[in-house]
NUDODO-200470 format. One record per residue (C-alpha): residue in three letters; x, y, z. Coordinates in steps of 0.5 Angstrom, whole numbers, padded with zeros to 4 digits, always signed. Each point is the difference from the previous one (the first is absolute). Layout:
% residues N
AlaXYZ...
//
This chain:
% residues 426
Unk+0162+0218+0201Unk+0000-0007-0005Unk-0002-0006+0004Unk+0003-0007-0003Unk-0003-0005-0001Unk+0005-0004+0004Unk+0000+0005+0005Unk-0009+0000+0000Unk+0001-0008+0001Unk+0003+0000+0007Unk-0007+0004+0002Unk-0005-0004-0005Unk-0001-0007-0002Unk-0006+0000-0003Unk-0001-0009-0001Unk+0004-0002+0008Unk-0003-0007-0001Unk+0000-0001-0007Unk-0008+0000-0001Unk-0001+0005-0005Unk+0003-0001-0008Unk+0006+0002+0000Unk+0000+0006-0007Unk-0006+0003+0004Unk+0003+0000+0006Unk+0006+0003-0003Unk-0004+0005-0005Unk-0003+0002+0006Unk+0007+0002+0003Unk+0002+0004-0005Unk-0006+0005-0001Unk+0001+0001+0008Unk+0007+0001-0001Unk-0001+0004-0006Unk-0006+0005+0004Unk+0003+0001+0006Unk+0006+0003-0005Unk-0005+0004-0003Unk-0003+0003+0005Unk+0006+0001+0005Unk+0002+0005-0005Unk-0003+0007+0002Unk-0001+0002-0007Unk-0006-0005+0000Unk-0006-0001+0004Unk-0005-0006-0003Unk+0001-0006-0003Unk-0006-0004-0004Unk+0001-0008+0001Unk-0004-0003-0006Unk+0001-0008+0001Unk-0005-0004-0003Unk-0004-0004+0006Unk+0004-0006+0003Unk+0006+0004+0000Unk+0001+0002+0007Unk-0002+0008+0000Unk-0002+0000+0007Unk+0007-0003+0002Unk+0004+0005-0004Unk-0003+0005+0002Unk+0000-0002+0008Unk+0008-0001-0003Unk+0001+0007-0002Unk-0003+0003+0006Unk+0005-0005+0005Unk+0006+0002-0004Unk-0003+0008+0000Unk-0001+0000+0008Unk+0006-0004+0001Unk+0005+0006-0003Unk-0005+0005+0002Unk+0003+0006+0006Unk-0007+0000+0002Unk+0000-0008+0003Unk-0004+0003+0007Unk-0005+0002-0004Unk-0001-0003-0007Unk-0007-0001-0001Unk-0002-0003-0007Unk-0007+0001-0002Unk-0004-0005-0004Unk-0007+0000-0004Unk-0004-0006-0002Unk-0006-0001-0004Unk-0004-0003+0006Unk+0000-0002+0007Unk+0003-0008-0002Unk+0006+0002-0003Unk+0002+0005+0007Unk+0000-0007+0004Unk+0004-0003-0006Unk+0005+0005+0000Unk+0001+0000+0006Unk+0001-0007+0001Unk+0004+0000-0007Unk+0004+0006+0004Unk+0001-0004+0006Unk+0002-0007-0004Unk+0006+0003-0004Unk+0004+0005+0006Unk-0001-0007+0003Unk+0003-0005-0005Unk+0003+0004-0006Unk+0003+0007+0004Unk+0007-0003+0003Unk+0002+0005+0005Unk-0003+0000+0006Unk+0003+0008+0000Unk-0005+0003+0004Unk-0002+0004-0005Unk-0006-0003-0005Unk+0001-0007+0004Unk+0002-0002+0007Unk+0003-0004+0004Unk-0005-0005+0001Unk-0002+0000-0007Unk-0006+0005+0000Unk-0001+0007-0003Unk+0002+0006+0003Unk-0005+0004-0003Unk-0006-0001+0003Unk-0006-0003-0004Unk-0005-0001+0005Unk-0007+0000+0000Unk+0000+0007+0001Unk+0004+0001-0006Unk-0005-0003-0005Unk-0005+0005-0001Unk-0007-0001-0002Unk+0000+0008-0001Unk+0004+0007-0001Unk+0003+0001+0007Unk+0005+0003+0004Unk+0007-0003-0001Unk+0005+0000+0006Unk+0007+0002-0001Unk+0004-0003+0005Unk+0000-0007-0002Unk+0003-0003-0006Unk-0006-0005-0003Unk-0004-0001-0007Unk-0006+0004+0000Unk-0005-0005-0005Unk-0006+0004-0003Unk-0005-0002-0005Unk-0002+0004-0005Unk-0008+0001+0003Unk+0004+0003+0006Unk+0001+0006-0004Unk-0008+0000-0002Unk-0002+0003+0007Unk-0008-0001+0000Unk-0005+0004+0001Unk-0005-0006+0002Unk-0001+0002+0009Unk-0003+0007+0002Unk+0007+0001+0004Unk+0005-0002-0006Unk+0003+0008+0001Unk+0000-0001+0007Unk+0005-0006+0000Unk+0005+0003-0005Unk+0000+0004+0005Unk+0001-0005+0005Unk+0006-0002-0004Unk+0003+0007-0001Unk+0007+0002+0005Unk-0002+0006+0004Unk+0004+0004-0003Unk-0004+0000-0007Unk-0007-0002+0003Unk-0003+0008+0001Unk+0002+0001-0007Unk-0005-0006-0003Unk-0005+0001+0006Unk+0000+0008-0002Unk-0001-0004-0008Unk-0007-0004+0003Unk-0002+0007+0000Unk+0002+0003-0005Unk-0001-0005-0006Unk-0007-0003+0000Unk-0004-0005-0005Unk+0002-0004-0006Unk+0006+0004-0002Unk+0002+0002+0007Unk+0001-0008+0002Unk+0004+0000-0006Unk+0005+0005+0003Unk-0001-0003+0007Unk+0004-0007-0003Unk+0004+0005-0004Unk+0003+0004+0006Unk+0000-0006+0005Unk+0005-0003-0005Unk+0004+0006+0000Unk+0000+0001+0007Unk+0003-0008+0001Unk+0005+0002-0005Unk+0003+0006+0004Unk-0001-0004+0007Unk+0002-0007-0003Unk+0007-0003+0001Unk+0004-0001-0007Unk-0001-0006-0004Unk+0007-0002-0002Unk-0003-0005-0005Unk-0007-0001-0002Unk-0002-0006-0003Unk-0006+0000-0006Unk-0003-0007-0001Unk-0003-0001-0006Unk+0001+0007-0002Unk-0004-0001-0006Unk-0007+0003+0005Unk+0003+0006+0001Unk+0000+0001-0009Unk-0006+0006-0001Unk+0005+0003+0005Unk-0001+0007+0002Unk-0004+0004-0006Unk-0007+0002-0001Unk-0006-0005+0003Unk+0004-0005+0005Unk-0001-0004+0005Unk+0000+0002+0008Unk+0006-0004+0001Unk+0005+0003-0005Unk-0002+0007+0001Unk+0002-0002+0008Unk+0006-0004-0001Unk+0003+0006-0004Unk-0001+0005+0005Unk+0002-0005+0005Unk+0006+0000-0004Unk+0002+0007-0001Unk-0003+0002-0006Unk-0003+0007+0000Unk-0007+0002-0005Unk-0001+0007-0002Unk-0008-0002+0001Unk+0002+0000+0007Unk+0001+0007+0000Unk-0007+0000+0005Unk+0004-0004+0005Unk+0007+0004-0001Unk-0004+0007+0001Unk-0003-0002+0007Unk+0005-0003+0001Unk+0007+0004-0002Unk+0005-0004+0005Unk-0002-0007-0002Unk+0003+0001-0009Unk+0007+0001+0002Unk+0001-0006+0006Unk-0001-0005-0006Unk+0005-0004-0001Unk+0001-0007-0004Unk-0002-0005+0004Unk+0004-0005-0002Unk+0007+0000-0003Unk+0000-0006-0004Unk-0006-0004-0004Unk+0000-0008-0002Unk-0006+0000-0005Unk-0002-0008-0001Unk-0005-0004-0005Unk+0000-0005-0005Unk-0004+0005-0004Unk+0003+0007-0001Unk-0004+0003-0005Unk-0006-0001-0003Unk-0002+0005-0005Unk+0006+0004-0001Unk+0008+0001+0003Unk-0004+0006+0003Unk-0003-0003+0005Unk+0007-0002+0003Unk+0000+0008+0002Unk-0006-0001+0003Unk+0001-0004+0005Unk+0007+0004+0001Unk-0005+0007+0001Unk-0003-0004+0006Unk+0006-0001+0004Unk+0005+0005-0002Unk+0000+0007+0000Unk+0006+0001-0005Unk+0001-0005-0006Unk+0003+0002-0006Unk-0006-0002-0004Unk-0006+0004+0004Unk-0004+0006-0004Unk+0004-0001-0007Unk-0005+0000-0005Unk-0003-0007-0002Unk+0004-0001-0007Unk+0007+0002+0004Unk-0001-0004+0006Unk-0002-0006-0004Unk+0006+0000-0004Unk+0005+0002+0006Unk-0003-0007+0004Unk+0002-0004-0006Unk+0007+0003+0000Unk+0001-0002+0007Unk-0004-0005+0002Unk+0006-0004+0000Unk+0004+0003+0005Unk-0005+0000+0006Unk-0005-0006-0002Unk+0002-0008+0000Unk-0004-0005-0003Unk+0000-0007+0001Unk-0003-0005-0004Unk-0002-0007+0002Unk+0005-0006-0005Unk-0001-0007+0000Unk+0004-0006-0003Unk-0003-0004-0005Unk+0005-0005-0003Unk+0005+0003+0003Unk-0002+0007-0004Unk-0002+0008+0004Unk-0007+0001-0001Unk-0003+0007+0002Unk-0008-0001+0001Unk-0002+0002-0007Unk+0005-0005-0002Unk-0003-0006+0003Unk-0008+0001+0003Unk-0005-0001-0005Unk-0008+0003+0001Unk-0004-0006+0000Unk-0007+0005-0001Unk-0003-0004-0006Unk+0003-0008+0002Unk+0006+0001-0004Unk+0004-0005+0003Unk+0003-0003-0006Unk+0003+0008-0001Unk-0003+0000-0006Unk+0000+0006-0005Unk-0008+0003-0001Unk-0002-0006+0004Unk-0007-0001+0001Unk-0005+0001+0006Unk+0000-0005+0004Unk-0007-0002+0002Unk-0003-0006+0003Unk-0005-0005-0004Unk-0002-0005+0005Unk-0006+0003+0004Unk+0002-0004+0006Unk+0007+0002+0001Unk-0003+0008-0002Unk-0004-0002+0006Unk+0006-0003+0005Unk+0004+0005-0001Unk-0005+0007+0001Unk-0001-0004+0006Unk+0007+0000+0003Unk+0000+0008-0002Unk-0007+0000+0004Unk+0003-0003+0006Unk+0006+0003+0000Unk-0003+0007+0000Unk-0005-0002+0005Unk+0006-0003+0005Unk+0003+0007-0001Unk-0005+0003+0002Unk-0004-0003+0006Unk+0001+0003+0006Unk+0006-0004+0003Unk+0005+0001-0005Unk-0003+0007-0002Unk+0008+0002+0000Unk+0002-0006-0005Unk+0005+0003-0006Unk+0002-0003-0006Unk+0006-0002-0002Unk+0005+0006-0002Unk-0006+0004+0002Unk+0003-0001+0007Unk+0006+0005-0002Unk-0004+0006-0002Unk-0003+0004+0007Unk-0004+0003-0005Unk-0004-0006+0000Unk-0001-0001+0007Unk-0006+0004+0002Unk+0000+0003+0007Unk-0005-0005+0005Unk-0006+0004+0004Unk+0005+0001+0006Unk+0006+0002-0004Unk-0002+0007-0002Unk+0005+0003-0004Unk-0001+0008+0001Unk+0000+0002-0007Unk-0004+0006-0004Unk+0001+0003-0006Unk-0002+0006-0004Unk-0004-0003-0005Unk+0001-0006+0000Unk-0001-0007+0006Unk+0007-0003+0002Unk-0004-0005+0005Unk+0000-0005-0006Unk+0006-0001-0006Unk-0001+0002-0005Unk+0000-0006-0003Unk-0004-0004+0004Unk-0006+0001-0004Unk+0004-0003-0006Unk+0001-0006+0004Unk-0007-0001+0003Unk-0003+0001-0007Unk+0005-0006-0003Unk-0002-0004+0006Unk-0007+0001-0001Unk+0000+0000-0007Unk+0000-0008+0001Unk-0006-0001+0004Unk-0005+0002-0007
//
């Protein structure tokens, strides 16, 4: 089936009142016209949407995910996974969520939207889970996770007990039988190895898993990585040969594997850092069979770059200025040395009167100061706001992350921005 852009627009109308600019909305449309296409062919199984910020990721992809529980033959028990950076943007998505069934989904079918303009689906404080737990079957619904979910930490006395807890009963002996037989370091390895497993093979299918901001999951599943992908990959049906230890004493667990989820829509601004390899990276954490995984590096370098075009989209953000298109390359300008005349090997600006040197550190001082005082000790700076990165967890909002190696609790560019704030005190 080939769904046309006449017929999708009887089911969304991305811009009802107008609000947004109209080549956006528009653009918009089209991607999710174009993905739903995509991934309604049974041949294909991800789809990467790589849109500079502003340009609407997250109602693209909740606009394929409608249209894919719209024309599925699972509508009683369609269930879309979601994974988030972080416990804001759970409740962001839902709200978002809720916000486009209510004002951009047309039918009140009673398949993604009902008759009084709520969702189908549940998406209740019950589905938005701070950890890795069990999914109910019966219902459809959105299941939002956040990438520490995946973590498991091992800070409490009793944190193998409480995996325990969470496990149905007709896989708890097998992980209360591994508490015993799997101790210390490399046995709590195994232990967060086999309780994702177990969740797998108990676990509803997801008919469609959403990554946000995809870019976290680049060091994939090889070698030294985090708790979080090594999880979230069982989870997901992805079977390791270092796993023989769990397969041997446990030989009816391997073949009731199964991929977890039947299509994957991978999100983020920046899809890759160091190299086009890192797309299949974040492709091995989530797919137990892509066409990409364990080729050799050169060979699978090569065929990524051949294919890109046919599963990733990438939008950039264009302005009119004096009636031309500009891309953001075109019409930005970085001001680091004061060059606002844009002038070619401009010199540094400096500040020669030792009376405004003095106001303007003092404005940085107090700046800096109302940002950090107790009361606003959560304040964020501009687009800085936009990033979860940014954000670090408050006492009471512990994010149940562990790592390996490595301590996931504070960004990894956290340090950086700290160490640009406090280099204006001195």
């Amino acid at each position: 089936m080939i769904l046309s852009e006449q017929e999708a627009r009887k089911i969304i109308n991305l811009n009802p009142k107008v609000l947004i600019d109209v080549d956006i909305a528009e653009r918009q449309f089209e991607v999710i016209v174009k993905g739903f296409n995509h991934l309604n062919q049974s041949k294909n199984n991800f789809l990467y949407i790589a849109d500079e910020v502003g340009l609407g990721k997250t109602y693209v992809a909740l606009g394929i995910a409608s249209l894919l529980r719209h024309f599925s033959s699972n509508k009683e028990h369609y269930k879309d996974c979601i994974i988030v950076p972080k416990k804001n943007l759970q409740s962001k998505w839902r709200k978002e969520l809720r916000n486009f069934i209510s004002n951009n989904y047309l039918l009140e079918c009673n398949i993604v939207k009902t008759p009084l303009g709520t969702s189908v689906g549940l998406c209740e404080d019950e589905n938005i889970h701070p950890r890795l737990e069990y999914v109910d079957r019966e219902n459809p619904s959105y299941e939002i996770f956040r990438n520490s979910s995946f973590s498991i930490s091992a800070s409490s006395d009793d944190w193998k007990l409480k995996l325990l807890d969470q496990l149905p009963e007709s896989v708890a002996y097998i992980f209360k039988a591994a508490i015993k037989r799997f101790r210390y370091n490399e046995g709590e390895v195994m232990l967060r190895r086999l309780y994702a497993y177990l969740l797998n093979i108990t676990m509803p299918d997801f008919d469609l898993l959403i990554v946000d901001e995809a870019h976290n999951f680049k060091h994939g599943i090889e070698g030294d990585v985090s708790y979080r992908n090594q999880v979230v990959s069982r989870l997901m049906g992805v079977i390791y040969a270092e796993d023989e230890a769990i397969f041997n004493e446990f030989p009816e667990l391997k073949e009731k594997l199964k991929p977890l989820s039947g299509k994957v829509i991978l999100l983020s601004a920046t899809p890759l850092d160091n190299g086009v390899y890192e797309i299949a990276n974040q492709l091995d954490c989530f797919l137990p069979n892509h066409p990409y995984r364990n080729l050799e590096a050169e060979l699978k370098s090569k065929r990524l770059k051949a294919d890109l075009g046919t599963f990733m989209i990438r939008g950039v953000m264009n302005i009119k200025l004096s009636g031309e298109s500009m891309s953001r390359n075109r019409y930005r300008h970085e001001h680091r040395n004061g060059n606002v005349l844009k002038e070619i090997d401009a010199p540094v600006q400096t500040i020669s009167d030792p009376f405004d040197a003095a106001m303007i550190a003092m404005l940085q001082f107090k700046t800096l100061e109302q940002i950090n005082s107790s009361k606003n000790n959560s304040f964020e700076i501009g687009m800085l706001a936009g990033f979860e990165s940014f954000k670090i967890a408050e006492a009471n909002d512990k994010e149940f992350e562990d790592s390996n190696k490595r301590d996931q609790n504070q960004s990894v560019d956290a340090n950086v921005i700290s160490s640009i704030a406090n280099s204006y005190y001195r």
